[in-house]
N, C-alpha and C positions, 0 to 999 in steps of 0.2 A: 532615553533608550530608544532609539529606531527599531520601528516594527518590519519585519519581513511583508505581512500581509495582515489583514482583519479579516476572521472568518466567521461569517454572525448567520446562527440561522434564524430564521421567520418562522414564528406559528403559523401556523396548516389552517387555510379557510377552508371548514368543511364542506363547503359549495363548489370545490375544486374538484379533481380529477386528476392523480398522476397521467400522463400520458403513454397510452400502451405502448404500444408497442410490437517416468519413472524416475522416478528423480531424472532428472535428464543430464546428459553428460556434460561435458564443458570441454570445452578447446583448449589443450595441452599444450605449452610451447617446449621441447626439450632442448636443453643445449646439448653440440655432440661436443665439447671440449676443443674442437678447432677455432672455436670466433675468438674476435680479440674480445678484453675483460669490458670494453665500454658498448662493445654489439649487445653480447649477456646480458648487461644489463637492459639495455633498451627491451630485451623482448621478452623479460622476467614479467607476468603478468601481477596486476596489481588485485587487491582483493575484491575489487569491482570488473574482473575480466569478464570478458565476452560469454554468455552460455546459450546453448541451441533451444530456444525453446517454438515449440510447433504451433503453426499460426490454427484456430479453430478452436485451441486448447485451451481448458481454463487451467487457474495455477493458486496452489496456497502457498502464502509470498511470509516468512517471518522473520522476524531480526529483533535484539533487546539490544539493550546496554551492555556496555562492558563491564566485568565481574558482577552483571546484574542491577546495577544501579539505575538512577531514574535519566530518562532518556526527555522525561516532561513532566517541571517542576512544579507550573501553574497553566492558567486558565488558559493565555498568551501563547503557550507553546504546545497545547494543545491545537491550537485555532491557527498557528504557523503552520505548521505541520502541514495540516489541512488544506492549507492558503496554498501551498508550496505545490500538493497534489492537483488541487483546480488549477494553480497556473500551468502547469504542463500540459496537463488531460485537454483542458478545452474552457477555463474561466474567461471571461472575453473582456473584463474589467480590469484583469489583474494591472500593477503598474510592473514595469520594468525592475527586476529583481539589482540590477547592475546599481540603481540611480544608490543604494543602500551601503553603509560603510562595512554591512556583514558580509558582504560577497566583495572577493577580488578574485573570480576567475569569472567575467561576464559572458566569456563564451561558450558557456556550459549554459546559461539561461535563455532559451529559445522558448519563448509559449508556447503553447499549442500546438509543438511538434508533432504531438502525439494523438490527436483527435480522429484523424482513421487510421490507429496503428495497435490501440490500447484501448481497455476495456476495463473501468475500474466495477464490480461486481457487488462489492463488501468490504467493509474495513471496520476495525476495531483497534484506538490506540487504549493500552494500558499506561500506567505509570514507569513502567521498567523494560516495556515491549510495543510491540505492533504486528498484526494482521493486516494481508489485505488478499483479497481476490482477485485475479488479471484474465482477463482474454485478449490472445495476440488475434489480431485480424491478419486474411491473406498478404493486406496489402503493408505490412509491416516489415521494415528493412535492416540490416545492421544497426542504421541511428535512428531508426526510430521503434527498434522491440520494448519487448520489455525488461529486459538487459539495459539497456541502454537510459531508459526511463527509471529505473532502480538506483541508478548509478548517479542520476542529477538531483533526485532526489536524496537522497543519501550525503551528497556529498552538500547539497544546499543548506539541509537541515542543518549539518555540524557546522560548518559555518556560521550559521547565525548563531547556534551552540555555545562554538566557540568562543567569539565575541561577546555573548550577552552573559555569559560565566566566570570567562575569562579562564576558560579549561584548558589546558595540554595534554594536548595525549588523544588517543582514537578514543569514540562518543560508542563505539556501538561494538558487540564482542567481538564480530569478526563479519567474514561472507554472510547474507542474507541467505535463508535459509528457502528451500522452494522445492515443490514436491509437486506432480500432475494430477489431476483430477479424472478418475477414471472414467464416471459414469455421472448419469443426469441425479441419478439417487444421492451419491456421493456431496455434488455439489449441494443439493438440500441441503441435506444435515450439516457437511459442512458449513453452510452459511447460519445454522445454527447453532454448531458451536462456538461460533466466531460472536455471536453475539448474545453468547451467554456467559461472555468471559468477567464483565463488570458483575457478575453474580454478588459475590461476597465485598465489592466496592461501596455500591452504592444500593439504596431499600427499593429503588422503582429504578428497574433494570429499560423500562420501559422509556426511560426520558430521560437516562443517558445522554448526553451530547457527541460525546466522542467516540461512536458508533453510527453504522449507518441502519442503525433497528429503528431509527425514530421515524426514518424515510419509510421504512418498507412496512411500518404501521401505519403510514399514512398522518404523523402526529404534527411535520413539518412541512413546507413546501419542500415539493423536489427541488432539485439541482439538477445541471444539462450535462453532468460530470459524471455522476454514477449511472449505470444501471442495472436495478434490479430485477425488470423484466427477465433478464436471463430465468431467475429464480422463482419470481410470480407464477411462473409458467407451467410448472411443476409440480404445484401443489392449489386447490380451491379456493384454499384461504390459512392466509400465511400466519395471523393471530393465530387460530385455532393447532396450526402445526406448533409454532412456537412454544406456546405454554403449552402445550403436552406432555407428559411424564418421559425423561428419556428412559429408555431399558437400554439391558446390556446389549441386546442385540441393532440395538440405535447404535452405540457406540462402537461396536466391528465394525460397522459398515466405513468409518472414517478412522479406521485405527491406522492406518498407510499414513495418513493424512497431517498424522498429529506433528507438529515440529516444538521441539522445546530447544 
């Protein structure tokens, strides 16, 4: 079975040092009933269309499976996923996604389109879902937002999906699901919810893999992909906010925020 990517992380030398450091609308195409039936179509947008999102902005980014099923069966597709994330963002190892018999659209796999355009924050895959956190930079354009970056990833994933299942039919329920982040408080918590979602998964939510909780404990070596800086930043010390008791009023503060 051809792998997309291997994504392995390394235990954390404790001698190291991480290095410091509204729903928004979407672009409507209408038809007025005068184009010919083959225009309509061209300009019918697909469920990966274009959305306005504001560069400076952070963004809670979600999507599952379709009628809820699992989106990542094993360890592999967990570590794809991942693979697929670094090769866009800014992995400088990655190989060429094309050279693989899972992908036949090579011109959607450009690396590192997106290394001053995007902003990976936080991520957390479930078995049936995904979380992530995004910040668009000023300098981000039509192809390289995060629009844009949603959409290769998305469609790269089912691709391999596709092929290593041998599945028909769409992999994920519909449009990615994405909401703005209002305030710097917001972003906390939210970056706590996000990684308290393997609660009832697994007994040491702590060393989780398929979260970025292990980075922002300090358990793994970083990665030049994520950053959590954003979020370090905002609180003393991110163990001590973590395991905290939530209250209800933790939980208002990201009630906008929540996407199911």
């Amino acid at each position: 079975m051809p792998k997309l990517f291997s994504f392995r992380r390394t235990p954390r030398s404790h001698s190291q040092t991480p290095s410091p450091s509204k729903k928004d609308s979407f672009k409507k195409v209408t038809p007025t009933g005068s184009e010919p039936v083959c225009a309509i179509l061209l300009v019918m947008p697909s469920i990966y269309y274009n959305r306005n999102f504001r560069p400076q902005y952070f963004y809670h980014i979600f999507n599952r499976g379709a009628y809820k099923h699992k989106i990542f069966h094993d360890k592999d597709d967990y570590e794809d996923f991942l693979g697929i994330l670094a090769y866009y963002l800014k992995y400088p190892k990655a190989k060429k996604l094309s050279y693989h018999k899972t992908v036949k659209q090579p011109h959607i796999l450009v690396p590192n389109q997106y290394v001053d355009s995007v902003r990976l924050v936080a991520y957390c895959l479930m078995p049936n879902h995904f979380h992530l956190i995004l910040k668009q930079l000023p300098s981000a354009t039509k192809h390289t937002n995060i629009s844009n970056l949603m959409r290769r990833v998305s469609i790269t994933y089912a691709m391999h999906f596709q092929y290593k299942y041998k599945h028909a039919g769409t992999l994920f329920e519909g449009k990615y699901k994405n909401v703005v982040v209002d305030s710097n408080e917001q972003l906390l918590y939210l970056s706590k919810y996000i990684h308290q979602n393997p609660n009832k998964l697994v007994k040491n939510i702590k060393k989780y893999p398929y979260s970025s909780l292990p980075q922002y404990l300090k358990e793994v070596e970083p990665v030049d992909w994520l950053y959590p800086e954003y979020v370090y930043k905002l609180t003393k010390n991110y163990y001590h906010f973590f395991i905290s008791k939530p209250t209800d009023a933790d939980a208002k503060k990201i009630e906008p925020l929540i996407l199911e």
